[in-house]
Every structure is written in structure tokens, then in C-alpha cells.
N, C-alpha and C positions, 0 to 999 in steps of 0.2 A: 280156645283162643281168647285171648282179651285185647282188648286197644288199653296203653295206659297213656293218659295225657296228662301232663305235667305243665306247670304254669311258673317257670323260674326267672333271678331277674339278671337281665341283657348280658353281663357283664360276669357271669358264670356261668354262660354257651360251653366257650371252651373247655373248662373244667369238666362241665356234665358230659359232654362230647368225648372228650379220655379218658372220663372211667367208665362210659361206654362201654367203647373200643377195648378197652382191658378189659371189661366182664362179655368180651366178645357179642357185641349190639352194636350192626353196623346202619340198619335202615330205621330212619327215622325222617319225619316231615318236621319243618320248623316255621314257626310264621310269627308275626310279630305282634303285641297285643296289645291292649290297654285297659287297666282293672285296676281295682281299688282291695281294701281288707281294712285288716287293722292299722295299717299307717296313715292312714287316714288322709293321703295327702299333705301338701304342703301349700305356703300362702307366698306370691312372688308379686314383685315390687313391677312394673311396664308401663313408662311413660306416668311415673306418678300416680297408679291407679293400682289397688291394691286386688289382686288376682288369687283364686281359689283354685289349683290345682289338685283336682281328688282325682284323676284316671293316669295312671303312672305306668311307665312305658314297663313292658315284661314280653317275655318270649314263649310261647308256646310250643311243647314238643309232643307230637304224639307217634307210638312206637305199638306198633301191632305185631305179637309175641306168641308164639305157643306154648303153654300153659307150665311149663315146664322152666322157662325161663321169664317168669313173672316175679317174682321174691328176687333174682340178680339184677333184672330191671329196677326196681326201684330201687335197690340197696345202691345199685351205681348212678342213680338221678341224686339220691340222699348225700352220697360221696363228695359229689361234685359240687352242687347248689347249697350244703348250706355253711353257712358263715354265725348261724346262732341269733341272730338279729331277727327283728320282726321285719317278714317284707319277702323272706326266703323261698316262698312260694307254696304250692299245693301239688297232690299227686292225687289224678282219679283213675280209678280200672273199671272199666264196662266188658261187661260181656260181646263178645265178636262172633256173632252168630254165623254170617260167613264172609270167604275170601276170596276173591278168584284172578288170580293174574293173565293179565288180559295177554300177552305176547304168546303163553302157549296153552291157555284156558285149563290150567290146575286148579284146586280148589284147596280148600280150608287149611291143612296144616301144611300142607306140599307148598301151596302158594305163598306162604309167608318165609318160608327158606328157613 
């Protein structure tokens, strides 16, 4: 089992979301985030005073997979999220040591569906 968590930006949710769905990956958590890389930010003008914007809004998704469907997981994050531009985001995979669904207390790959 792995968790992959992926770090994409806001506005290529849906995209990553439908190729998903089309590489059949329906559960996933999503939360909103705020990170920097290579873009390094940008500089914005507020009431006259010149501002350093380095933490730039991004969305995180993390998708806990059995082991089997870890290579279609990313290939459908890659699908969706990139656009070729710096700023596209990151993919990581950890090890998922275990899983246990709480409503009928299964464990590791049963519990993940």
C-alpha cells in the first residue's frame, strides 16, 4: 500500500479529478495549501507599499492506493496537473504501512477498496 500526495495548483483540481475518475481513482482527501519552489513568488503593490509574496496558494491531494494501482495514480495526477510551466506541482509516495476502515474494521488492502 502507499499514500501518494501530490502538491498541484488550484485551478487544475478538476482536470486531475477526471483523469482520476477515468484511471478509475475515486477516493481521495483534498486540502488547500500554501508553498513556495521555483517560482519563487511574486512582488504586489497594497496601499503603496511594495509586498513579497513567496507562499502561493496550491492544493493538496493525498490518495491511498494498493500497490497495484500506484503507476496509474500518478500517470492520471501527471495527466491532469501539468501545463509544462514552472509552478506544476510535486508528487510523493510513502510507504502505507497500515489501513483500517473504521465502519467495519478491515485492514490494509480490503480497507482501501
Amino acid at each position: 500500500m502507499k499514500l501518494v500526495i501530490a502538491y498541484i495548483q488550484p485551478e487544475r483540481l478538476t482536470p486531475v479529478k477526471q483523469s482520476l475518475y477515468d484511471a478509475e481513482i475515486y477516493k481521495m482527501s483534498v486540502t488547500n495549501a500554501l508553498g513556495c519552489g521555483q517560482q519563487k513568488g511574486y512582488h504586489e503593490s497594497y496601499r503603496g507599499t511594495d509586498i513579497e509574496v513567496n507562499l502561493l496558494k496550491k492544493v493538496r491531494l493525498e490518495i491511498a492506493v494498493n500497490d497495484d494501482y500506484v503507476q496509474q495514480t500518478i500517470d492520471a495526477i501527471i495527466k491532469g496537473a501539468r501545463t509544462g510551466k514552472i509552478g506544476d506541482g510535486k508528487i510523493f509516495v510513502l510507504d502505507l504501512p497500515e489501513c483500517i476502515r473504521i465502519r467495519t474494521g478491515e485492514k490494509s488492502q480490503d480497507a482501501i477498496g
